[in-house]
Every structure is written in C-alpha cells, then in structure tokens.
N, C-alpha and C positions, 0 to 999 in steps of 0.2 A: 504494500500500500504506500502510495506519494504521501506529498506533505500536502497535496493540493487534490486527495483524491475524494467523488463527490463533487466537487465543484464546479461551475460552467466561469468560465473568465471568456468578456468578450476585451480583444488588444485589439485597438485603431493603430494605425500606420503598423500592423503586424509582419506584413510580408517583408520585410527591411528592413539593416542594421539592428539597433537596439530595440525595435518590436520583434524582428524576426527570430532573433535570438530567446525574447519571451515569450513569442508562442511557441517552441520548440522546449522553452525548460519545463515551462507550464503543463504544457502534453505529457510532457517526461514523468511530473510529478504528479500525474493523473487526473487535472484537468478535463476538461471537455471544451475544448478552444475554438471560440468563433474571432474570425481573424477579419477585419474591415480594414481593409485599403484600398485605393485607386482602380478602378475597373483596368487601367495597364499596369498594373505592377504584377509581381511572382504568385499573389494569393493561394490561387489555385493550385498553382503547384507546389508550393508551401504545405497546401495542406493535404494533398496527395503524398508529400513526403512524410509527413507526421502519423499520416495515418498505415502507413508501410513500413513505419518504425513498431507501429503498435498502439498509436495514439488514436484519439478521437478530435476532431479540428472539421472547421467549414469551412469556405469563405464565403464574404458576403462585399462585392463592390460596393463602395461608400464611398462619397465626397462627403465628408465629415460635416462643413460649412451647409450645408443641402437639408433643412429640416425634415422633409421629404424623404430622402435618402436613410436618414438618420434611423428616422421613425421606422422605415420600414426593413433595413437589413435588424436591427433592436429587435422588432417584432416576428420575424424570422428565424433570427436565432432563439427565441423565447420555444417558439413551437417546437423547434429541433433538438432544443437541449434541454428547456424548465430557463426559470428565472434564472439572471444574472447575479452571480454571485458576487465574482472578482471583474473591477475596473480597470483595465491598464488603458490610459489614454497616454500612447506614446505620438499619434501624429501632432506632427511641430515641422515646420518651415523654419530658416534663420535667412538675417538678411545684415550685410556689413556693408556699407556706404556713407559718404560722410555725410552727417546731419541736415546741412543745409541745400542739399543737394537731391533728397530724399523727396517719392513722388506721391502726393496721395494716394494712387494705385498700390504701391510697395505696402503704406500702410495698411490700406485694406486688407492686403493681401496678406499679410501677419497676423492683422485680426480675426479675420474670417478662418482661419483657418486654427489659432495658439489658442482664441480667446472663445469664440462664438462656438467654435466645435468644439470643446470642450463642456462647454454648457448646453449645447444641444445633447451629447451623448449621455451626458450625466442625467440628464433631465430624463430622458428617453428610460432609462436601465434602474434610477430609482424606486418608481412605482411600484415592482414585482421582487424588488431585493427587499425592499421593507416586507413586502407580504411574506417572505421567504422567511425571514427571524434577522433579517441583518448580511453583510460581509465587507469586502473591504476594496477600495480604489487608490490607485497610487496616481498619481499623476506626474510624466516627464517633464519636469521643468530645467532650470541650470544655473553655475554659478555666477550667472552676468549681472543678476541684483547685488550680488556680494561684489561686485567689482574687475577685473581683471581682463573685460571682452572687450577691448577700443571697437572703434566704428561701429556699436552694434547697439544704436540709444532706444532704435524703435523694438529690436529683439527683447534689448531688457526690459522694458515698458510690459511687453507679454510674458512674460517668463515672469513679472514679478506677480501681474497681474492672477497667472497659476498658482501662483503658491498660496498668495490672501484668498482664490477661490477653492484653493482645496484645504485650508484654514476655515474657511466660511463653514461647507459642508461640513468639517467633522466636529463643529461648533454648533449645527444644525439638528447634526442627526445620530449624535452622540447615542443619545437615548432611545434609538431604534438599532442600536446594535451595530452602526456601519462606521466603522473606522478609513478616515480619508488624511493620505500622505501625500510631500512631492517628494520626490525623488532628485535631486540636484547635479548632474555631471559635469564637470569641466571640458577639455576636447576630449573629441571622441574619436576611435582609429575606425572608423565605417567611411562606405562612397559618399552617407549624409554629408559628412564634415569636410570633403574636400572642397566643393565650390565656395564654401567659406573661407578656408585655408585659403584659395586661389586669390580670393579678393583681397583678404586681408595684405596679402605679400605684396599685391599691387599698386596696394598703397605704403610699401614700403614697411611693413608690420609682419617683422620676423615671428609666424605663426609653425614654422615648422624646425626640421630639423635641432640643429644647436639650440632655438629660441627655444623648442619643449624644453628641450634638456635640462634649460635654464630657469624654466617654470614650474609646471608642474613633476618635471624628470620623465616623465613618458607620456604618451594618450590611453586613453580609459579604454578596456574593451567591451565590445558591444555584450558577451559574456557577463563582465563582470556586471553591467548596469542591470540584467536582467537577472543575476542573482540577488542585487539588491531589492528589484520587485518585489522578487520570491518572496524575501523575508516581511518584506512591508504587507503583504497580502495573504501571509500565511499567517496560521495561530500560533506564531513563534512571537509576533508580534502583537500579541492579543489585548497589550497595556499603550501600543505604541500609535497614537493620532495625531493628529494637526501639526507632524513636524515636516521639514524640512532637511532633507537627507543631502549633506554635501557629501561629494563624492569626489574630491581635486585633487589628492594626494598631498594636503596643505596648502597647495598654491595661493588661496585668496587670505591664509591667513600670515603670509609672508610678507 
C-alpha cells in the first residue's frame, strides 16, 4: 500500500516537468491521477505510461484559464474516479522582461493563467472534497516573493498572489478537514525553466552555469519538487497548513 493509496489527486500542468514528475510519484504511491494539461502536450501519453507501470491516471485536456474547460474535465474526472481528494495545481507560466517594457497582454497572460486558474480549479474540486470528509492541495508557487528573481516583477506579483491564496483557503476550510500549502522552488533543471534562463542571460543576468553555482549551488529537480508534494499532500503532513514551503537550497536567505 502507497502513502497516497485511496486517493484521487487531480495535477494541472501534469504532463511536464515538475507536474509530470507528480503524476508519476503520485500513481506510484497509489493514487488515482487525473492529469489536466494543454490538449498539445504529452497527457495522454503520460498517462498510458503510468498506467503500464501499474498505475491508475487519465487525462483530461484543460486550459486551466477556461471556466468551461475547468468545470468540465473536474467533472469528468469526478465520475471516473469519486471526488477529489488531493490538489496539485502545478500549471504556472513565468515571464522575465524589464518592467517598463512589459505589455498588458504578458500580464494577462500571467494572470489568467498563475492567478484565475488557480481559482477556477480550486473552486471546481472543492464542493465534492468537502462532501468527501476533507484532503489536501498544494499549490506551485516560488521563491520570487522572497526575493532573488530580477526581471520577473509581474511573475512575482503571481506567485505571491498563490501563496496568500493558498493561505486564504487553509484559513477557510480548516475546519472541513482540507489542508492547503505552497510549495516554493527556486530554479528548476526542467525545458519549463529554460526560456526563462534564455531571457534572463539576454539581459545580461548570469542565470546559469557558474551564476547557479554561485547561488543557489545547483537547480532543483523536477523529482525532488514533486517529492515535496508528496509530503504536503500526504498524512505525513497531517498538522502541516497554510505554509509556504521554500525549497532554494538557502539561496534567498543568503
């Protein structure tokens, strides 16, 4: 028996990087994993490979932002699996550009996507977790509120935004039994993190090489953030809410 066996976990942005790594622990720990991401991403085959491991996984195409979409891959998975258990909302966008140069569109598009999908899936997946007796949501956020992300004023803006919304919820709903965390990483060693890497150096912002080495000493791996999940979403953490899980290797407090 897993640490997560019983349980239905639906992970947004699942098919990649650090989602895909937590639907794959998740299944491992016995799970039952409905995977929403991008109707072109790996889903599908994500989830054919989990289930060829010996797991149980869906996919359900979602644009996260799309209430519509929301509501109905949520409702989908409901039927296929029973109510939501476990939240991982890992889809996240980032965007590094200098400030004053930044376009309305770029904003929206951080929003719509860090801020509004967030709050659409949660909104979506509570109803039937509460009927359930409670369980647990982690949310991917990162350590750009705590400082250390140049170029990235509108990233932080959302990313700070997640963490007071998953402070809000476990402030909320305490008392129905559902424990809600973020999850905080510094860089990450996934294809997520490279076009950010790309920009940053283009402005002349040693984001790689020697500059890790000099920061945080390496990049996170997509592994280790989703073993962090695990714990946040398992009853290992059964006392543990409304925190904020940094995860930099000290970097920000350097």
């Amino acid at each position: 028996m897993g640490r997560l066996a019983g349980k239905v976990a639906l992970i947004t942005g699942g098919a990649g990087g650090c989602g895909l790594a937590a639907s794959e622990l998740f299944a491992y720990e016995g799970a039952k994993v409905a995977i929403l991401d991008l109707p072109k991403s790996r889903g599908e085959a994500v989830a054919e490979r989990i289930i060829a491991a010996g797991g149980t996984a869906c996919f359900f195409p979602t644009d996260v932002s799309v209430a519509e979409q929301v509501n109905r891959a949520v409702a989908l998975a409901e039927v296929r699996f029973g109510a939501v258990t476990l939240l991982v909302y890992h889809a996240s966008i980032t965007s590094a550009w200098p400030f004053h140069e930044t376009s309305e569109r770029e904003w929206d598009r951080l929003v719509n996507i860090n801020v509004k999908g967030m709050f659409l899936v949660t909104r979506a997946v509570l109803p039937k977790m509460i009927k359930a007796g409670g369980g647990g949501i982690v949310y991917t956020s990162s350590i750009s509120p705590a400082g250390g992300t140049p170029m990235e004023a509108l990233y932080r803006a959302t990313q700070l935004a997640c963490q007071s919304f998953a402070r809000g919820v476990a402030e909320k709903y305490r008392d129905k039994n559902i424990r809600s965390n973020a999850v905080c990483p510094g860089y990450i060693g996934s294809f997520h993190g490279q076009p950010e890497w790309a920009l940053l150096r283009r402005f002349g912002i040693d984001a790689l090489d020697e500059g890790i080495a000099s920061m945080p000493g390496r990049l996170c791996d997509p592994e280790e953030m989703a073993a962090a999940a695990l714990f946040l979403a398992s009853d290992d953490a059964a006392f543990v809410t409304g925190t904020q899980l940094l995860m930099d290797n000290v970097y920000t407090a350097i």
